[in-house]
N, C-alpha and C positions, 0 to 999 in steps of 0.2 A: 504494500500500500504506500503509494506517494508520500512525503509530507505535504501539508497544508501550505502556498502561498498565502502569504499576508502580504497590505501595503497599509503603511502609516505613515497618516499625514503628521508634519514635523517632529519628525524622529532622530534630529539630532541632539535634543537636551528635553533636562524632566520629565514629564510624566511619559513621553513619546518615549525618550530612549532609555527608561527605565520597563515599559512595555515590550521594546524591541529586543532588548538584551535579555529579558526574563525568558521572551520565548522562543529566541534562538537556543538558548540553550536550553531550551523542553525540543528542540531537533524540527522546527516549523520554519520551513525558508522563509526569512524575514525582507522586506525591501522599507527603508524608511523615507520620509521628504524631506527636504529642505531647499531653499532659496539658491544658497549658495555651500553642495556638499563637499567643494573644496575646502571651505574652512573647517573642514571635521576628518583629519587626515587620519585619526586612531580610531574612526568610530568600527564598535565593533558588529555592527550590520550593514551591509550593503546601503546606499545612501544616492538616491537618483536627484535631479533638479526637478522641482514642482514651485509653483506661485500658485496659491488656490484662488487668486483673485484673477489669475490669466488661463483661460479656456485653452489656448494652444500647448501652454505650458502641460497644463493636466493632461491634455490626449498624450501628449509626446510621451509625458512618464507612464502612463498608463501601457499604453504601445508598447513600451517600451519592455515595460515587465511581462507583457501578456508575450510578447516576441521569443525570452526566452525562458522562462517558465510552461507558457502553452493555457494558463488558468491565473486568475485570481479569487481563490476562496474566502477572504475573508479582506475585509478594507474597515481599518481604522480611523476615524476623523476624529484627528486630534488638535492640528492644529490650529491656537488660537490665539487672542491677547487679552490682556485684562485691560481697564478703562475705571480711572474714578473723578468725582469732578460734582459742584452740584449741576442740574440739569440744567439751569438757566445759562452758566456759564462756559460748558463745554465747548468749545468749537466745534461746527456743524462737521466738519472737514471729520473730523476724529470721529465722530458718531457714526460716519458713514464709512468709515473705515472698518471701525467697530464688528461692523454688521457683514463687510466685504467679508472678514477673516471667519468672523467665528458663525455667521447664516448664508449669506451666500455661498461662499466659499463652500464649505458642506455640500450644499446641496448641488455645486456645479461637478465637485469629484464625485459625486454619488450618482449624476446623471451622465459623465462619464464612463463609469465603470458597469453600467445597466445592463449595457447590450451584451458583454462580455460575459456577464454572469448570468443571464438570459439564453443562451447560445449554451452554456454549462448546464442551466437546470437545477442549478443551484450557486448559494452563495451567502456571507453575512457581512452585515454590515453593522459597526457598533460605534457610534455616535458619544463622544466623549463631550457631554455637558457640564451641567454644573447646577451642587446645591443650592446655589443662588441662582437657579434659575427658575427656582418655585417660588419666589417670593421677591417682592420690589425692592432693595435694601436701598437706604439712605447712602449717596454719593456714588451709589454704585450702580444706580438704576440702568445704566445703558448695559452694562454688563449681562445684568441679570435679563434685561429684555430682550437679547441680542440669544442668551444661553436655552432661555424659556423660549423662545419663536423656534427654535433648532429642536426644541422638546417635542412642542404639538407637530411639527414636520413629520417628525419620524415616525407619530401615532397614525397621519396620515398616507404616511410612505407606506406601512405596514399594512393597511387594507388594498392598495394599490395594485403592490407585489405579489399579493398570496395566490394570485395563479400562476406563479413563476419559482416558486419552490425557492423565493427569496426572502431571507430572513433580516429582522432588522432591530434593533437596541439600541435603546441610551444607556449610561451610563454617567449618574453625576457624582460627582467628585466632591467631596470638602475640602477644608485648606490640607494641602501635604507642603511638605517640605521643596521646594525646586526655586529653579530661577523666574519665575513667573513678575514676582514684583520687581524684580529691574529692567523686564520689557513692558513693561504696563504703564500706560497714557496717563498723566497724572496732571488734569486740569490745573494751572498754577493757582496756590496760597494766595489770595491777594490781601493786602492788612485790608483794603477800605472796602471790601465784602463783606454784605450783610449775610454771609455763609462763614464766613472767616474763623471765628471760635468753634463751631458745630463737624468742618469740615476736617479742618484739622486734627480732632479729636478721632476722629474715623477713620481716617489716612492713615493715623497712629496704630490704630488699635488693628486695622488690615493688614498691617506688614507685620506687628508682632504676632500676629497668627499662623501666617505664614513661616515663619522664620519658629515659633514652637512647632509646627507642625509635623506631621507624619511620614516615617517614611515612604513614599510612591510604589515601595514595590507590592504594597496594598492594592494598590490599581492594580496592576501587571497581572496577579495573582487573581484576581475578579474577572479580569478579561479572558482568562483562558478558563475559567469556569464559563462563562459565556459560552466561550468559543465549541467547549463539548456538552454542551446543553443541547438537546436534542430538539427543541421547544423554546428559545430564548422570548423570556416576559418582554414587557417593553420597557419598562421603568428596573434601572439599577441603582441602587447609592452606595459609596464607600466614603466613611468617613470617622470622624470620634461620632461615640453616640449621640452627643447633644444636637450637635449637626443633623445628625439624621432624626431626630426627635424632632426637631424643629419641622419638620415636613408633615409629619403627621400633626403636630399642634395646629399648623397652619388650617388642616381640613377641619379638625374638629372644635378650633376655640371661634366664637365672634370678631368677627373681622376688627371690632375694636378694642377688644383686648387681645388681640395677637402685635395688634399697631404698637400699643402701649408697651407690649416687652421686648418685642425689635428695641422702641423708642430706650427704655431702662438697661437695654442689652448693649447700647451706645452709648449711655450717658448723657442723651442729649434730649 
């Protein structure tokens, strides 16, 4: 029996190529993405060029893999950015970047790799979102509505698919440990914003989460339970518990006291 092609998208750092490395060596031909895979001269999976904001770019790597493997079984979307800021002040430019990387983006490699995995008769696809993408967080909304729109796709994609023997999963994530906050869009501090005190206290309290946080081979580890689930659900979470409590609070408490403990849960 063959092993499994996999493609992930940015699979040269965090959560991608803690993914990539976990399950190359479970023996699953790995391919990962990145912009520019020159600058990852040690990476220990194979590393193609992809922009998932450029169409040409995706066929070429897709092609490229399907060229000489013969299959793509499984495709990862992972790559993304984070974004904080308050709403008023973001610039439109970032918002719409925002949305290139972590929803369109998605769904152009997804539409992509359709025909191929169509043509197989099988395939999966696992959609790497985010805990904050069940709930609007303060400073961080673009993020979360950017992670949450890539949620309902995929609920969508999944009835689409199902006469295609194609499978499909999110998977959201809480804070882990990576380099996520020193690529993430960080609307500027301004002292004479009337966001000023509130924003900065979030900013704060965002990176030190991350920087406590977990390490990612939690994901990796998830992913490949996925991967041999026979039946993959559509909703995943991996994170500390409270993280993932918060998802169920969110259904079952009153929309305004759930506000209220975000709000206490900030400080602000």
């Amino acid at each position: 029996m063959r092993s499994k092609v996999v493609l992930i998208t940015g699979g040269s750092s965090g959560i991608g190529k803690s993914i990539g490395e976990y399950l190359h060596d479970r023996n699953y031909k790995v391919y990962g993405t990145s912009r520019n895979p020159s600058s990852y001269p040690d990476s220990k999976i194979k590393l193609v060029a992809l922009d998932v904001k450029e169409s040409t770019s995706i066929q070429k790597a897709i092609q490229g893999v399907i060229q000489i493997e013969g299959a793509i079984d499984v495709l990862i979307n992972n790559a993304g950015v984070g974004i904080t800021g308050p709403l008023e002040e973001i610039p439109e430019e970032q918002i719409q970047h925002n949305f290139e990387v972590n929803c369109f983006g998605p769904m152009r490699v997804i539409n992509a790799v359709l025909p191929q995995m169509r043509l197989q008769n099988s395939g999966l696809i696992i959609n790497i979102t985010s805990i904050a993408g069940y709930m609007g967080l303060p400073y961080r909304g673009v993020y979360s509505a950017s992670k949450g729109a890539l949620e309902l796709l995929t609920e969508a994609y999944r009835i689409e698919l199902k006469d295609f023997n194609i499978k499909m999963a999110n998977l959201a994530p809480g804070d882990f440990a990576t380099n996520i906050a020193a690529g993430r869009f960080h609307a500027p501090i301004l002292t004479d914003s009337p966001y000023y005190r509130p924003y900065s206290k979030v900013l704060k309290a965002v990176d030190e989460d991350v920087n406590k946080a977990n390490n990612p081979l939690q994901v990796a580890k998830s992913i490949e339970s996925i991967i041999t689930t026979k039946n993959p659900k559509t909703h995943y979470k991996v994170g500390a518990f409270m993280q993932k409590a918060s998802i169920i609070l969110k259904f079952i408490l009153p929309d305004k006291v759930y506000e209220k403990m975000l709000i206490n849960h900030y400080k602000l």
